[in-house]
Structure formats: C-alpha cells, structure tokens
C-alpha positions as CSV (number, residue, x, y, z in Angstrom):
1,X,175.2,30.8,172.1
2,X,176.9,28.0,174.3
3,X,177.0,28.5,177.7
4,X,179.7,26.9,180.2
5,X,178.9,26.5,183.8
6,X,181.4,27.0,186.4
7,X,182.4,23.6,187.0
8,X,183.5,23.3,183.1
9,X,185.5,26.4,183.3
10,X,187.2,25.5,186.2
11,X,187.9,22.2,184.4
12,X,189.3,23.9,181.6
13,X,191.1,26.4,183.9
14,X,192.4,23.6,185.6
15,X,193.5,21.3,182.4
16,X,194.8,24.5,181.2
17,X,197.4,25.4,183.9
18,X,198.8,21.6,183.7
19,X,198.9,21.6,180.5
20,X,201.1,24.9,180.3
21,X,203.3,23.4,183.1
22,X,203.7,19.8,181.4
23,X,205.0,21.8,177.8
24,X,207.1,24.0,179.7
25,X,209.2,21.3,181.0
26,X,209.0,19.8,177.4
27,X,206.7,18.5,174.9
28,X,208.2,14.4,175.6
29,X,207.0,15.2,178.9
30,X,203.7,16.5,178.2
31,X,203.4,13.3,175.5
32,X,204.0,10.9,178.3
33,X,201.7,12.1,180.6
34,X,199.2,11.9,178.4
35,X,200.0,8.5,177.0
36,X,200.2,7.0,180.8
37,X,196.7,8.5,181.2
38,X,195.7,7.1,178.6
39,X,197.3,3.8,179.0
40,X,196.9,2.8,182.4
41,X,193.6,4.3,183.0
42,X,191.7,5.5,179.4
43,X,191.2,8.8,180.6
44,X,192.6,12.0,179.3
45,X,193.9,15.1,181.1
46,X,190.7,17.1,181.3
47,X,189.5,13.9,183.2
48,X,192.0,14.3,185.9
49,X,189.7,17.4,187.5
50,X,187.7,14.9,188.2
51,X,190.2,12.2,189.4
52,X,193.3,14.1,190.6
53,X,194.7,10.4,192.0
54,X,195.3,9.4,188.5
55,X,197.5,12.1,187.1
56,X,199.3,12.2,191.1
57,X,199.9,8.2,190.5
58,X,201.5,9.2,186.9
59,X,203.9,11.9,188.0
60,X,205.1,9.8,190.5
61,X,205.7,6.9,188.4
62,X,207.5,9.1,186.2
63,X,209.3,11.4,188.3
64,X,209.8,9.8,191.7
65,X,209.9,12.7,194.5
66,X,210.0,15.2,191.6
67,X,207.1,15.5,191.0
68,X,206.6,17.6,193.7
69,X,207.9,20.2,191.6
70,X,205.8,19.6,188.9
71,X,202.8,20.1,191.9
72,X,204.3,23.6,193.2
73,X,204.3,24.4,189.5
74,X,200.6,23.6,188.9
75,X,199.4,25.3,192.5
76,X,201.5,28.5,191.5
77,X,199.6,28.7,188.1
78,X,196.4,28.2,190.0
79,X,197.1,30.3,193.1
80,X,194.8,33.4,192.5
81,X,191.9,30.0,192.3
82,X,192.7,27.8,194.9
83,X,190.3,29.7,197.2
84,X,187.3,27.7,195.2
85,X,186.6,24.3,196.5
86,X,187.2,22.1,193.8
87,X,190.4,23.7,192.5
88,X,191.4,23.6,196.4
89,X,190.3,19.8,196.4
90,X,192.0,18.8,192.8
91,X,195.5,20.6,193.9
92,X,195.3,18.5,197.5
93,X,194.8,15.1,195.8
94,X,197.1,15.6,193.6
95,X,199.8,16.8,196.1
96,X,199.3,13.5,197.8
C-alpha cells in the first residue's frame, strides 16, 4: 500500500488545479509553460509547489499583466484549500 503524506497531496492538489487552468485556456499554453519551466529553470510543474517564483516569473514573461488572470483562476480552483499554509503561501508567491 503506498502511503502519501499531506505535503504530497497538497502538491498534487496544487499541480493539479494549474494544470486544469493552463489546458483550459489551451493546450499551446499549457506546452509553453511547461517548456519555459523546463528551459529556463529544469524544473517541472509539480516543482513549482515548492518554488512558486518560477512559474510567477513564466506567466509573466508570457502574459505581461495577464497573468493575473491566470492567478485568480488558480486561487479560485484552490479556494476551499487556501486556508492551509502552504497552499496559502504557494498562491501568495505566485500572485507576486
């Protein structure tokens, strides 16, 4: 039996939502991302729990002041969450 602590699934909860907001503006998008992860900083998205500044830096590069909207979009998917600290913490570094 594998057994997850709550850290991981608040990862995965986390890498989840952006995901689902990246493909629903469109799949190019969602490639992007994930190649300018990748590219500038060899990390992939699950990685970005962790370091919120790099996906922030990538939406803005990408989107300018837009991606503001891409923020609102991951905090709505991860409002009934954001009461835990590190969901709180990734959605505030990555509003920056």
């Amino acid at each position: 039996m594998v057994l997850f602590n709550d850290n991981e699934i608040r990862k995965a909860l986390v890498t989840v939502s952006v995901e689902q907001v990246l493909h629903d503006i469109g799949t190019p998008t969602y490639e992007k991302v994930i190649h300018q992860l990748y590219q500038e900083y060899h990390c992939y998205l699950p990685d970005c729990f962790e370091h919120p500044e790099y996906l922030n830096k990538i939406l803005k590069q990408l989107f300018g002041n837009s991606y503001l909207t891409i923020v609102d979009s991951i905090k709505n998917r991860l409002k009934d969450f954001s009461s835990q600290k590190s969901i709180n913490d990734f959605l505030v570094s990555v509003s920056k």
